[in-house]
C-alpha positions as CSV (number, residue, x, y, z in Angstrom):
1,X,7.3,9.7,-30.0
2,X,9.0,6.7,-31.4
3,X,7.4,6.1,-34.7
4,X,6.8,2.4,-34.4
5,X,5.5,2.3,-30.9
6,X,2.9,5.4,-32.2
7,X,1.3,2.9,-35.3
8,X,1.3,0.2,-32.3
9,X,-0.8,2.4,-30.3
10,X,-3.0,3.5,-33.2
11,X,-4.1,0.5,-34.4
12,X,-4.9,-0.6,-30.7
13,X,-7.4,2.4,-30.5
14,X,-8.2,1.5,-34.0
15,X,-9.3,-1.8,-33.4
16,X,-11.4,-0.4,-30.5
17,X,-13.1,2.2,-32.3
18,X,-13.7,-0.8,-35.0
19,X,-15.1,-3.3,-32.9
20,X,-15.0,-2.6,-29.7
21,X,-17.4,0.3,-29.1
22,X,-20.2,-1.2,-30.7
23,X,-23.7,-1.1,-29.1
24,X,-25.1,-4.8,-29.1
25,X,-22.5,-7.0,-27.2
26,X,-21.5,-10.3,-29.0
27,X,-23.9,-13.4,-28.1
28,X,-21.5,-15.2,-26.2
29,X,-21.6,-12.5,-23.4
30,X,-22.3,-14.3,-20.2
31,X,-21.8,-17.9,-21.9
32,X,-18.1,-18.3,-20.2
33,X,-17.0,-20.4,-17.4
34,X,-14.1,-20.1,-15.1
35,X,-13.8,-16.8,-15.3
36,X,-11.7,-16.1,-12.0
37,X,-8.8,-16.4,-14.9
38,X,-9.8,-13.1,-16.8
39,X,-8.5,-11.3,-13.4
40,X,-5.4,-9.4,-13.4
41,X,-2.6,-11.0,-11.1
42,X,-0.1,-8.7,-9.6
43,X,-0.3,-5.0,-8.4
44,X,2.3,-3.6,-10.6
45,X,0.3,-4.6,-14.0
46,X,-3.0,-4.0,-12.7
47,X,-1.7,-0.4,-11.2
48,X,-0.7,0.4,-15.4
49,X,-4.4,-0.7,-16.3
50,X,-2.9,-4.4,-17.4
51,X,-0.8,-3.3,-20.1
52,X,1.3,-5.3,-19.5
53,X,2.2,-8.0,-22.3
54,X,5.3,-6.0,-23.7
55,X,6.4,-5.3,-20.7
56,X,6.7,-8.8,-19.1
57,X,10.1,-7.8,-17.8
58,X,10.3,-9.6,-14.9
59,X,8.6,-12.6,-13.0
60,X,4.6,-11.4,-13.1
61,X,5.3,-11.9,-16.8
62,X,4.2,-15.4,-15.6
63,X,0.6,-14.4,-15.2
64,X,0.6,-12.3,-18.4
65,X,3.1,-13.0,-21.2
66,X,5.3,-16.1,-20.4
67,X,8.3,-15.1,-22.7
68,X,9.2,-12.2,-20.5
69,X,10.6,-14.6,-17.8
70,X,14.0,-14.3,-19.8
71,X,14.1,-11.0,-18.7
72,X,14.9,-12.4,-15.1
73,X,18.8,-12.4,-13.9
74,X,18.9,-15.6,-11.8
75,X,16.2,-16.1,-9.5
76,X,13.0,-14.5,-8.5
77,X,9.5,-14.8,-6.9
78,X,6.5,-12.6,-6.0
79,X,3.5,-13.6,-4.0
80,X,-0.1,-11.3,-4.5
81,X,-2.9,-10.5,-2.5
82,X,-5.9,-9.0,-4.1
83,X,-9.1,-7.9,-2.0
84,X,-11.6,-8.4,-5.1
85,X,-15.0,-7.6,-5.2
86,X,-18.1,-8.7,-2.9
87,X,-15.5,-9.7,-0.1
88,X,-13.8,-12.3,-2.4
89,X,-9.8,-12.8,-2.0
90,X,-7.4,-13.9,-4.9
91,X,-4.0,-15.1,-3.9
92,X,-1.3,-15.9,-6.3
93,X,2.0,-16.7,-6.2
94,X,5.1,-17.2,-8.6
95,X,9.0,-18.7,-8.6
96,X,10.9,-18.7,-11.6
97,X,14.9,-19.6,-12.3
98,X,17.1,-18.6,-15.4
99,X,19.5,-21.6,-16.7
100,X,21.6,-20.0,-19.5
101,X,18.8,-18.8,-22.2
102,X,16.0,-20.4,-20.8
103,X,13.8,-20.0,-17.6
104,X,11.5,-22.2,-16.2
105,X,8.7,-21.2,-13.7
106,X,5.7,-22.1,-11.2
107,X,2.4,-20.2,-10.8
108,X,-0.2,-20.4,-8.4
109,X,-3.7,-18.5,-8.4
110,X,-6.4,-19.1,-5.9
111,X,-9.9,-17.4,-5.3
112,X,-11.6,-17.5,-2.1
113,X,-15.2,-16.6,-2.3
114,X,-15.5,-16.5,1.6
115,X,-18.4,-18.4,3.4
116,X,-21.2,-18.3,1.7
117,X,-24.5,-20.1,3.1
118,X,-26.4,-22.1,1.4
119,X,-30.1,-20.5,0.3
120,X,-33.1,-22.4,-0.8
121,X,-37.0,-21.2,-1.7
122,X,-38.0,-23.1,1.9
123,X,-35.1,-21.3,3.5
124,X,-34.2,-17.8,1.5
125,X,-32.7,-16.6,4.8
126,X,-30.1,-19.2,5.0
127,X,-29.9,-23.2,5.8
128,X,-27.3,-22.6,8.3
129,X,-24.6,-24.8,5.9
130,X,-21.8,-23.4,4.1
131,X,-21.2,-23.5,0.4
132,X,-17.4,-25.4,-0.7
133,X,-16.5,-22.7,-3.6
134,X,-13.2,-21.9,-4.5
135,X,-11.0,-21.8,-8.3
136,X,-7.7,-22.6,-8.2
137,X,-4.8,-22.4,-11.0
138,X,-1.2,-24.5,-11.0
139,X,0.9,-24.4,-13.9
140,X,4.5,-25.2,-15.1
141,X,5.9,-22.4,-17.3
142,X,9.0,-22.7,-20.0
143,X,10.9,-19.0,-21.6
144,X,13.8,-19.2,-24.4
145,X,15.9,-16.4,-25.4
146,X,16.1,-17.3,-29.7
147,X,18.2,-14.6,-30.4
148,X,19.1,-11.5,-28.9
149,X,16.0,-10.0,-29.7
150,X,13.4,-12.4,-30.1
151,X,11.9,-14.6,-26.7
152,X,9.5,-17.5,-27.0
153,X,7.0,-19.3,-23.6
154,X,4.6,-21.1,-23.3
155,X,2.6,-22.4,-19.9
156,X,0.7,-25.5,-19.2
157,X,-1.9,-25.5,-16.2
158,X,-4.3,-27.6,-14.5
159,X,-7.3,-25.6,-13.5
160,X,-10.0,-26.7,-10.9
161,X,-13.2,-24.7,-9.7
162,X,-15.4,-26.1,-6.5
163,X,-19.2,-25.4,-7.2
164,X,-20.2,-27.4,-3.8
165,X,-21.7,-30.3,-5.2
166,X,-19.9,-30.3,-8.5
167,X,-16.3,-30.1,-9.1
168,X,-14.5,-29.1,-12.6
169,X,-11.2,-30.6,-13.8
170,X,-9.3,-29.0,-16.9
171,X,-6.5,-27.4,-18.0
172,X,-5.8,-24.6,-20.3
173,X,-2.5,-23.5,-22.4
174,X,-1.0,-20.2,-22.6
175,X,2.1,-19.1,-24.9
176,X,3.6,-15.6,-25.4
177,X,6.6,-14.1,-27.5
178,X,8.6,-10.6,-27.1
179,X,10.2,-8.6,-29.8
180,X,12.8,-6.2,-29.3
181,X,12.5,-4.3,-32.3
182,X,16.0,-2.6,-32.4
183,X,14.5,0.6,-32.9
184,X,15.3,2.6,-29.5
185,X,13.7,0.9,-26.9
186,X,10.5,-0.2,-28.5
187,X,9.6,-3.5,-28.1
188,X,6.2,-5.6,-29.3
189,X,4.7,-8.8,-27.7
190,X,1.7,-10.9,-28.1
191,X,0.0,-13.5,-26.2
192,X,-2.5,-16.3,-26.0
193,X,-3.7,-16.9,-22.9
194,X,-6.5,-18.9,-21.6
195,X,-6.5,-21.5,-24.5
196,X,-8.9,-25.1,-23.2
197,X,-11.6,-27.0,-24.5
198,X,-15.0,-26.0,-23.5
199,X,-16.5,-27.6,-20.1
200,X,-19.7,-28.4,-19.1
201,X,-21.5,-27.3,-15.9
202,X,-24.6,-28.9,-14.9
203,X,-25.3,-30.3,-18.2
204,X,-24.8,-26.6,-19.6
205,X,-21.6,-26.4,-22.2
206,X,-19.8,-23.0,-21.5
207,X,-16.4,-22.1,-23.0
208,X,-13.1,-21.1,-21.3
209,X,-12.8,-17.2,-21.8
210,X,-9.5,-16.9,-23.9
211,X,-7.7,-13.4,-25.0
212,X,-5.3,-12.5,-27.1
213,X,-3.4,-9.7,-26.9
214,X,-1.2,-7.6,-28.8
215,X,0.6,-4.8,-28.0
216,X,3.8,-2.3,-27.4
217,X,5.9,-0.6,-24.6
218,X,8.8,2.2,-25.2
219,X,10.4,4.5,-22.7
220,X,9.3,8.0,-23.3
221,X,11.7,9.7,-21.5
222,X,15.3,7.9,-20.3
223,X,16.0,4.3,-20.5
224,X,15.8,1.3,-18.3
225,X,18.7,1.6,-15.9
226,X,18.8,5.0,-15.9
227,X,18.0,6.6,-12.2
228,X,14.8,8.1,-13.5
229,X,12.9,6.9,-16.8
230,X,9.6,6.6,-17.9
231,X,7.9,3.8,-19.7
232,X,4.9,4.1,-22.0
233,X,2.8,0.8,-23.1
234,X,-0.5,-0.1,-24.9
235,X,-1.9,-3.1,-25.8
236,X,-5.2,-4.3,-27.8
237,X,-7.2,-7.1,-26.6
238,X,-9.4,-9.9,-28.6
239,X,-11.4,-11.4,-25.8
240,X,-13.8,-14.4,-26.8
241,X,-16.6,-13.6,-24.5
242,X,-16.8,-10.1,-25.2
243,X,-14.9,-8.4,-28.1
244,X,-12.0,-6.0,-28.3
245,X,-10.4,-4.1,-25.5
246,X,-7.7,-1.4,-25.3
247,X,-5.1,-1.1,-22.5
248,X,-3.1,1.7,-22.0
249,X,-0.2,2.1,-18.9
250,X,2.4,3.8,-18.0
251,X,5.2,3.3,-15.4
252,X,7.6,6.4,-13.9
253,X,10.5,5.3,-11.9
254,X,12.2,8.0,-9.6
255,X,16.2,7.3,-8.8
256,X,15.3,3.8,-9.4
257,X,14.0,3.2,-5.8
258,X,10.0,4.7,-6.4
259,X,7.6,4.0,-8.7
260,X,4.4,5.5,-9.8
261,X,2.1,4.1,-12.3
262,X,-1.3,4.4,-13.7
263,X,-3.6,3.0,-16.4
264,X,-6.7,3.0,-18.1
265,X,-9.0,-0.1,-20.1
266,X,-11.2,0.9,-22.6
267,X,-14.6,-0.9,-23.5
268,X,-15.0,-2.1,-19.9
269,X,-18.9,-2.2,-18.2
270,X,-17.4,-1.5,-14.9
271,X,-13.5,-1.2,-14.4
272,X,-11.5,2.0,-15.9
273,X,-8.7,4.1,-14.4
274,X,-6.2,2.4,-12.2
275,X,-3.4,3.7,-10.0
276,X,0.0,2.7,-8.2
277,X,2.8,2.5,-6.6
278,X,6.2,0.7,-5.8
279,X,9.1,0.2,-3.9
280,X,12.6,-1.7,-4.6
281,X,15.6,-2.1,-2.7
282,X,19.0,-3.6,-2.4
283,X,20.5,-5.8,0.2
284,X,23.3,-8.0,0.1
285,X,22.8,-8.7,-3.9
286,X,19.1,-9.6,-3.3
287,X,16.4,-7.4,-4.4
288,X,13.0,-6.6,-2.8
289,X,10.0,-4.9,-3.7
290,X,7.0,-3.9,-2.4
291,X,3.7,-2.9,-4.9
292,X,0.5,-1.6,-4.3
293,X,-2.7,-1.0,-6.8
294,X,-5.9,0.5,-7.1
295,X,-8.7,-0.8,-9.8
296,X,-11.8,2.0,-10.0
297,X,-15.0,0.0,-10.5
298,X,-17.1,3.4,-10.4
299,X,-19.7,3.7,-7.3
300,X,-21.8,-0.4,-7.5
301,X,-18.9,-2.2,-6.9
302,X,-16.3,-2.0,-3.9
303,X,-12.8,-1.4,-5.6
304,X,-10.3,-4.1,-5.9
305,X,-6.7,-3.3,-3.5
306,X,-4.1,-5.4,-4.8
307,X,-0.5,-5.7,-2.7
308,X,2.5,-7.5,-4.1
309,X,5.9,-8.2,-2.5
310,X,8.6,-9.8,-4.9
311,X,12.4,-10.5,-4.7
312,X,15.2,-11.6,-7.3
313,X,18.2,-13.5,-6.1
């Protein structure tokens, strides 16, 4: 295995073994707000258990590591449906287009919590009026190749959440950078996503859930282009309202038209293993694909079905 990918992926499971796995969760557990932005966007990273940030090869790098929008030949889009848990729906959407050595983009996530009725001690069963909840995310992305190695982004987004009779304006700031490392195909990335000031709901101050992420990819067997190759990536996590997670994914692509992934996150209450799959096609210079994931959130909780169709043009 490629030597500097393998320290990568060490240290990731060294940092969860270090912090991660500890018995008492940190005190700020539950003390975040806004937290529809901690969800995964996209069916092909979720399918590789959101290992994703050194990947960010394409345009969901918009969602995850906003540097990898270089990797985009002119212009591309996807647009996400996610069936998320207790009958909530997450919709997100993404258009980016490449001028020269930089890219500029537009994201778009939205949760719909579905009708939910008001409930009261007098009336436990229901007033017979609807709640107005909803969260959603617009932001304005910017990606620079520096060199022919090195990739710099950065996103600004205005964030609003509906709590019926309260309404939250803010914005948050995310930046990202990949690193092709020159040694085979191994490439490192970081990001900071998530990045605002605290808000205040109800008179109660909570803070916006940033993470920061670190992590690796390298193809294990081929290389990207090839008819068949295999692409291996890992990633550790610094998440303020919890602690440290690990990522690990990986992505198998069969004559370049079929693609089967799978994941796993480590130091999660709930989620763990995920699974995927993916089409692309060719027609008349413009490409297509379809992508499908599965999130297991073991047997309390319904698991999330994401579907993803994309194009580049």
């Amino acid at each position: 295995m490629n030597k500097v990918f393998g320290i990568a992926l060490i240290l990731s499971l060294f940092a969860y073994n270090a912090e991660g796995a500890v018995d008492d969760p940190p005190e700020r557990v539950g003390r975040s707000g806004l937290n529809f932005l901690k969800i995964g966007q996209g069916a092909r990273p979720a399918a590789m258990g959101g290992a994703f940030t050194a990947i960010s090869d394409g345009i969901d790098a918009i969602f995850w590591n906003p540097a990898g929008l270089t990797k985009i030949e002119k212009r591309a889009y996807t647009l996400s449906y996610t069936n998320w848990l207790v009958d909530t729906k997450i919709y997100s959407g993404a258009f980016a287009i490449k001028y020269g050595r930089a890219a500029l983009g537009l994201g778009v996530i939205a949760l719909d919590p579905g009708d939910v009725e008001e409930t009261t001690i007098f009336a436990p069963n229901g007033t017979g009026r609807t709640l107005d909840l909803g969260d959603l995310a617009v932001g304005a992305a910017y990606a620079i190749t520096l060199t022919d190695r090195f990739s710099f982004g950065a996103q600004l987004r205005i964030i609003r959440e509906s709590l019926d009779l309260e309404t939250i304006n803010t914005f948050d700031f995310n930046v990202g950078s990949w690193f092709k490392t020159g040694f085979k195909s191994t490439r490192l990335a970081m990001s900071l996503r998530n990045l605002s000031k605290d808000i205040t709901i109800d008179e109660q101050p909570f803070f916006v859930p940033s993470v920061f992420s670190i992590g690796g990819a390298m193809e294990i067997y081929g290389e990207q282009g090839d008819p068949s190759y295999a692409t291996l990536s890992s990633e550790a996590l610094f998440v303020t309202d919890f602690g440290t997670r690990v990522h690990v994914g990986a992505e198998f692509w069969l004559v370049n038209v079929l693609a089967l992934r799978g994941g796993y996150k480590f130091n999660y209450d709930a989620e763990s293993f995920s699974l995927g799959a993916g089409v692309k096609w060719k027609l008349d210079d413009r490409m297509f694909t379809v992508d499908v994931s599965y999130t297991n959130f073991g047997n309390l909780l319904n698991e999330p079905i994401r579907i993803s169709v994309g194009g580049a043009f």
